[in-house]
C-alpha positions, 0 to 999 in steps of 0.5 A: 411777249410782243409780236415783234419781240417773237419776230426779232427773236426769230430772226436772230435765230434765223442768222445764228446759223447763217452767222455760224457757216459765214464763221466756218467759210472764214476758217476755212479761207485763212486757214494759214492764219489760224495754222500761225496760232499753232506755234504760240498757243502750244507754247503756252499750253506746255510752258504755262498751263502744263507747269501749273500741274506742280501747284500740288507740291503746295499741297503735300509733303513733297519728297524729291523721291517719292515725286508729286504723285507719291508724297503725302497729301496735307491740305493747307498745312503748308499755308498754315506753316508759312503764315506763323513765319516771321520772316514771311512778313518781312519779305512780304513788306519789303516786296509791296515796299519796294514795288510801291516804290517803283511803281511812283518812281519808275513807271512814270519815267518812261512817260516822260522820256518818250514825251522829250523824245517824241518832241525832239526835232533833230532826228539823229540826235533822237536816234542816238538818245534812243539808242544810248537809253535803250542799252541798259535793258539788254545788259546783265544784272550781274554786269550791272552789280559790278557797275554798280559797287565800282560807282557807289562804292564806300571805299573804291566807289567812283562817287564817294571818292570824288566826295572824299577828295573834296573834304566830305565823308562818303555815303554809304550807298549800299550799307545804310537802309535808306540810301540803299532804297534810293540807289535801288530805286535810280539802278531801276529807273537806269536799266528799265526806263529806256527800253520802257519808252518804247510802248508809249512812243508806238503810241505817240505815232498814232496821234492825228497829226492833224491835232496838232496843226489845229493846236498851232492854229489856235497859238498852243504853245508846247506845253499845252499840245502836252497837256491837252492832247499828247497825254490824252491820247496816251491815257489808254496806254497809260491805263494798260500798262499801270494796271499790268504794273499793279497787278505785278505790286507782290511779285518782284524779279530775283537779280536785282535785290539779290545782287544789289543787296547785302547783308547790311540792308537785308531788312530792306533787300529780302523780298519774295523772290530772295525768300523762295530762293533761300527756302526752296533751293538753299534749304530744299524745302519746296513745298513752302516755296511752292506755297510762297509762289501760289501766294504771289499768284493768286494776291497778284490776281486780285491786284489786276481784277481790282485795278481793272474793275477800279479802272473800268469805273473811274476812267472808262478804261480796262483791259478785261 
């Protein structure tokens, strides 16, 4: 070891305390900072990290009863039984399906509309395509099951009379498979992509004005400021977001195939979500929900690991 490596090693040492009471004298001067913290981070712990205790049902023959502690110890039984299920496979396709779907169709949506929006010049006609895009978010899946028969359905459907009443057969929107996917996929687009922009508009207010002035300069016309600084700024947005998305690909909400579907395209509508439901709640066979959940959890895992690690690589971006 060189001189100055023990010097430098010395002198590192020398500020680590120093380091630790200037750390010590900050906690104590924004003290209310922290005292904030308080509220959140028990939320999380009862709420989040207490919850996890149950993950033990996956590994015993749960009895309502007897509680976790009572029931009987299986090990990985319960994985093993869910494994040999048929239908498990089949949920497990047709939720990777659908969010792969969803993923090329509706993630990309909000980028798009948060562009047109930010380049608009009218300022209350911004305001009011913000507002008319946002609402669908806050409106109830079960609302939105009901706008949705009134307007794709066979019969009584807005749009299948309009189709019928000049001549043509209707389509079947929500009884054939295909078409099903498709309307499952604009319902999606419809109540998410509004309030999807919001991120990427915060984002967009950030980007040096001065950026653009210099594009004008050099006679950029709009679609090249697009091109060459609107969606570079946006990248690491873009990134975060796509890697949170990936990393939800085997996890899929419950209202919307529940309430959408139908027994006519259940080979495409039953997913994960639909399947704990009708294992765990229907049948009261909780220990193969519980299976099912940590499944989702760990698989989803991965799935933001990889993304991230694949991300960090490639693109120099990460969120970890």
């Amino acid at each position: 070891m060189s001189v100055l490596d023990v010097h430098v090693s010395g002198h590192d040492r020398k500020w680590t305390g120093v380091d630790r009471m200037k750390g010590t004298a900050y906690l104590r001067r924004y003290w209310q900072l922290y005292a904030l913290l308080i509220l959140p981070v028990s939320y999380f712990i009862v709420f989040k990290y207490g919850p996890m205790y149950g993950i033990l049902i996956a590994f015993k023959d749960f009895n309502f009863f007897q509680g976790i502690n009572g029931s009987e110890w299986i090990g990985f039984d319960g994985f093993r039984e869910v494994f040999a299920m048929p239908d498990f496979y089949k949920v497990l396709r047709n939720t990777l399906m659908l969010n792969f779907l969803d993923l090329i169709v509706s993630f990309p949506a909000p980028l798009f509309l948060a562009i047109m929006l930010y380049e608009l010049k009218i300022v209350w006609f911004k305001k009011l395509s913000q507002t008319i895009l946002y609402i669908p978010h806050f409106i109830s899946w079960v609302i939105i099951g009901g706008i949705v028969y009134q307007v794709f359905g066979t019969q009584s459907g807005m749009i299948n009379n309009i189709i019928t009443s000049i001549g043509f057969d209707a389509i079947p929107f929500l009884t054939d498979k295909k078409d099903w996917l498709i309307t499952y996929l604009v319902v999606g687009v419809w109540q998410s992509a509004g309030w999807g922009t919001i991120i990427y508009l915060a984002a967009l207010t950030g980007i040096n004005k001065e950026l653009f002035e210099a594009a004008d300069v050099d006679g950029a016309g709009r679609l090249r400021k697009i091109w060459s600084i609107t969606l570079p700024s946006l990248k690491p947005t873009i990134v975060t977001l796509l890697i949170i998305n990936l990393g939800h690909m085997i996890a899929i909400g419950f209202e919307r195939p529940y309430i959408i579907g139908n027994t006519a395209v259940r080979d495409y509508a039953d997913v994960l979500s639909t399947f704990v439901y009708r294992i765990g709640i229907e049948s009261g066979q909780y220990t193969i929900a519980t299976v099912v959940g940590l499944f989702q959890a760990i698989v989803g895992l991965v799935f933001v690991l990889g993304a991230n690690y694949t991300s960090k690589k490639l693109a120099d971006q990460s969120i970890l």
